[in-house]
C-alpha positions as CSV (number, residue, x, y, z in Angstrom):
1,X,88.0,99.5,95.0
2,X,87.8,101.5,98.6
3,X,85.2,104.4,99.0
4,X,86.3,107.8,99.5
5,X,84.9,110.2,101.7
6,X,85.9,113.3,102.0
7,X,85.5,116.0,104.2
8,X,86.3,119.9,104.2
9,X,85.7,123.0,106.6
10,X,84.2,126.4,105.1
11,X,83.1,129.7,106.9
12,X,80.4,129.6,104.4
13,X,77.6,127.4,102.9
14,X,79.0,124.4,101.0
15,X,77.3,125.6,97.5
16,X,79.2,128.4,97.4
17,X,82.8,126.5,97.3
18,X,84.2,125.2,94.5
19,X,85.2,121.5,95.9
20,X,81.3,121.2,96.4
21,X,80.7,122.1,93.1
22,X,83.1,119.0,91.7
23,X,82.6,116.9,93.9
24,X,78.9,116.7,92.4
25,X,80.2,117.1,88.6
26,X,82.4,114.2,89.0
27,X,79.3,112.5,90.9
28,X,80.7,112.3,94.2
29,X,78.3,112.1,97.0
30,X,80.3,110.6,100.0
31,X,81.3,113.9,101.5
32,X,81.0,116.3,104.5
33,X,81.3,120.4,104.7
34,X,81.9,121.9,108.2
35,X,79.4,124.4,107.0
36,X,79.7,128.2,109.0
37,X,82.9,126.6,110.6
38,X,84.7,128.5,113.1
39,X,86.7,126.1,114.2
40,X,90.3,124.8,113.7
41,X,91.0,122.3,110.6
42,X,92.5,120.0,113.1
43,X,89.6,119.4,116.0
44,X,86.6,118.9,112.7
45,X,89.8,116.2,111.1
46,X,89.7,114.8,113.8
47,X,85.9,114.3,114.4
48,X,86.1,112.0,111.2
49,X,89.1,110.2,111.8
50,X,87.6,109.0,115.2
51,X,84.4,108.6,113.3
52,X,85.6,106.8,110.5
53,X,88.5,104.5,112.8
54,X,89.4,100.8,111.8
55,X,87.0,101.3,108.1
56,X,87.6,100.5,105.5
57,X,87.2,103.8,103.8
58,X,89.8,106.7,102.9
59,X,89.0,109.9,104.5
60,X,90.0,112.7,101.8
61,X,90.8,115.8,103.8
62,X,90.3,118.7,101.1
63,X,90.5,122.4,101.3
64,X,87.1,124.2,100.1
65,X,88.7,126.2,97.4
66,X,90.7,123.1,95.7
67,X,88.9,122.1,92.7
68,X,89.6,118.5,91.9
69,X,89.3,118.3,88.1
70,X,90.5,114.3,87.3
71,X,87.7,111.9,87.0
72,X,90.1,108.9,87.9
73,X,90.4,110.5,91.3
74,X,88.9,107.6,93.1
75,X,91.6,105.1,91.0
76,X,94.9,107.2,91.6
77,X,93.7,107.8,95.3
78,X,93.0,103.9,95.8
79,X,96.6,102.8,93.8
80,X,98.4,105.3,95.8
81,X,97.1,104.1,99.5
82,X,98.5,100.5,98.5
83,X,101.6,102.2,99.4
84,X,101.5,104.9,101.2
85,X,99.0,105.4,104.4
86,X,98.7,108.6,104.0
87,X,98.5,110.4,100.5
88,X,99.0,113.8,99.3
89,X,99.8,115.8,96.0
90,X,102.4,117.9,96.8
91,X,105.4,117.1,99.2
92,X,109.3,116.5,100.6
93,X,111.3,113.7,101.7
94,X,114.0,116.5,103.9
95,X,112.3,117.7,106.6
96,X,115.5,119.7,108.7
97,X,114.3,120.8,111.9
98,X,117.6,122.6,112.2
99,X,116.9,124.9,109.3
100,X,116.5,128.5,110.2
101,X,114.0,130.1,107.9
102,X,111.1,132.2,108.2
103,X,108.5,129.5,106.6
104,X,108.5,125.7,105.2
105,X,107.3,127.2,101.7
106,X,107.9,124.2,99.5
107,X,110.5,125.8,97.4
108,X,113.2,125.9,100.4
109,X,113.8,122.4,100.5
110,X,116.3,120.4,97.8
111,X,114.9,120.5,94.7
112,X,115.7,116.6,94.5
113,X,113.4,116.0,97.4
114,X,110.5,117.7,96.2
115,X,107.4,115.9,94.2
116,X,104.0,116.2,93.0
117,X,102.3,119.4,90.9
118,X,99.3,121.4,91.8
119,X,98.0,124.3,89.7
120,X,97.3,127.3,91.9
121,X,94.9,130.6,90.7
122,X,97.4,133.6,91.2
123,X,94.6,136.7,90.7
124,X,92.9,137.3,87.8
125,X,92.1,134.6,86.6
126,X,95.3,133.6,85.8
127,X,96.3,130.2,87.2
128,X,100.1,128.7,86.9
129,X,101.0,125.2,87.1
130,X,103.7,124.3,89.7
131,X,105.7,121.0,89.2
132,X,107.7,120.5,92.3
133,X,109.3,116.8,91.4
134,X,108.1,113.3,89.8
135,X,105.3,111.2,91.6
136,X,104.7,108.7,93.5
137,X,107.5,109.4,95.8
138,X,108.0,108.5,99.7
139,X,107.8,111.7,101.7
140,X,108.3,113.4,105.4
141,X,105.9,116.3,105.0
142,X,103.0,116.9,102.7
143,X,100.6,119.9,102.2
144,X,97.2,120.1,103.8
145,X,95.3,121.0,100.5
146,X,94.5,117.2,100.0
147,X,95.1,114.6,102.3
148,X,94.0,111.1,101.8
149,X,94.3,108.8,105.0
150,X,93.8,104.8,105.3
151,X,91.2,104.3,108.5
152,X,92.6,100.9,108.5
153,X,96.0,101.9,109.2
154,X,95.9,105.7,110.5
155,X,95.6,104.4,114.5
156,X,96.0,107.2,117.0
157,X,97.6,109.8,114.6
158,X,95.5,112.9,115.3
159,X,96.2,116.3,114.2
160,X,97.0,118.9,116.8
161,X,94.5,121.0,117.7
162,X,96.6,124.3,118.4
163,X,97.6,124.3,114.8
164,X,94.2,125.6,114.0
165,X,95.5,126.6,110.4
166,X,99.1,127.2,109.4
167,X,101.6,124.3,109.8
168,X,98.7,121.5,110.5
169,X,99.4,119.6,108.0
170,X,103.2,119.8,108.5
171,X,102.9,118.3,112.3
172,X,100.4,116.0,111.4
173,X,102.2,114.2,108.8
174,X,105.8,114.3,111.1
175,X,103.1,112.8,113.6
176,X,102.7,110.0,111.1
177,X,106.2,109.4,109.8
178,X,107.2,109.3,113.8
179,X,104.5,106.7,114.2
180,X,106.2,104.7,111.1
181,X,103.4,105.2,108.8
182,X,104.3,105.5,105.0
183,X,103.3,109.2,103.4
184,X,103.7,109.8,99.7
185,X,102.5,111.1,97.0
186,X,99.7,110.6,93.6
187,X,99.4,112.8,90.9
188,X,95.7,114.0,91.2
189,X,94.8,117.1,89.1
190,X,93.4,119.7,91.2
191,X,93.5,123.7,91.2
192,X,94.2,126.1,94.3
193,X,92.3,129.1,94.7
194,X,95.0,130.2,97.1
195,X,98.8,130.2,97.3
196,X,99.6,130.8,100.9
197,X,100.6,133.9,103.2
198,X,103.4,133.3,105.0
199,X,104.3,136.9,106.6
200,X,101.1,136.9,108.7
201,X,101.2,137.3,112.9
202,X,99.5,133.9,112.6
203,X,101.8,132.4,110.9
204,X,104.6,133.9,113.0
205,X,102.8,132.5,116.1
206,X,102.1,129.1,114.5
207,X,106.2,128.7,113.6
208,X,107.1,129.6,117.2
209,X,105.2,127.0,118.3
210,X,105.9,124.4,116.1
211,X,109.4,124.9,116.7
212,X,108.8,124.6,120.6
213,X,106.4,121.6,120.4
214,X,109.3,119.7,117.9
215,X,112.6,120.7,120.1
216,X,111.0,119.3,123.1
217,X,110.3,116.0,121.1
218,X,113.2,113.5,121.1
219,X,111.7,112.1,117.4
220,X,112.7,114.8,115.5
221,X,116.6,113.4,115.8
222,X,116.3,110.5,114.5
């Protein structure tokens, strides 16, 4: 059985997020907060994938206000990376560069492509469970809440630092297909304190220049 380690960025201290808090009721003690972090997800990710290069651990890349709530965490995460070099809960096997859309909410790609569930809190402490499709299942993209990567296999797949939030994890795993690494999902029970925002200036900005980095990049016809 591989080690986990996971690691996570919050503005705060780490006791006052909820992924600290299981992390240590499930006993987990491999772990790293970017405590009072004011930097991009991608440039402290990428501190630990250089860090952790050619191990044999699986870094766990994990929002601060995902609660992971399944004790078998450590065996789903270890069965899934037997296939799949990077693992996530929630995902697509269409990713259509050509689409013209506002955002790459999940929901806007073929229901048929779709997999993996994550509950998400929705305000007032009222949480709803969303099943986007069956797991495991090969994908394209995968959302940034929980990423599990293979140091053995990752190589130079870095995530790009002017994505300091929105559509991170969207480049980094296209990074990854591109570099014909296998992405896919597990079925991990977690809950999401947040659901996105997708009408932001930030976000605005971050599609503009996702869609300028990917048309400039012969991979995205193949």
């Amino acid at each position: 059985m591989r080690d986990l380690f996971f690691v996570s960025c919050t503005a705060g201290r780490k006791e006052e997020t909820v992924l600290y808090r299981a992390l240590e009721k499930l006993g987990i003690c491999d772990y790293f907060f970017f405590e009072n972090n004011r930097r991009g997800l991608p440039e402290c990710y990428n501190e630990y994938l250089d860090k952790l290069a050619l191990t044999d651990r699986i870094l766990v890349l994990v929002h601060s206000d995902v609660t992971i709530a399944d004790i078998f965490v450590r065996e789903k995460v270890n069965e899934a990376a037997r296939s799949f070099n990077v693992v996530g809960l929630v995902g697509s096997s269409k990713f259509n560069f050509d689409l013209q859309t506002p955002h790459y909410a999940w929901p806007i790609w073929p229901r048929e492509c779709l997999s993996g569930s994550v509950e998400h809190l929705v305000g007032n402490g009222i949480a709803n469970w969303y099943h986007f499709g069956p797991t495991p299942r090969r994908c394209v993209v995968m959302d940034g809440l929980f990423l599990a990567v293979d140091m053995l296999t990752i190589g130079n797949v870095r995530f790009d630092p002017r994505f300091t939030f929105h559509l991170y994890d969207i480049d980094f795993c296209l990074s990854a297909h591109f570099a014909n690494l296998t992405l896919g999902t597990t079925n991990v029970y977690v809950q999401h304190a947040s659901v996105g925002n997708f009408s932001t200036d930030a976000y605005r900005q971050a599609m503009r220049e996702f869609r300028a980095k990917w048309s400039a990049d012969p991979r995205n016809q193949s």
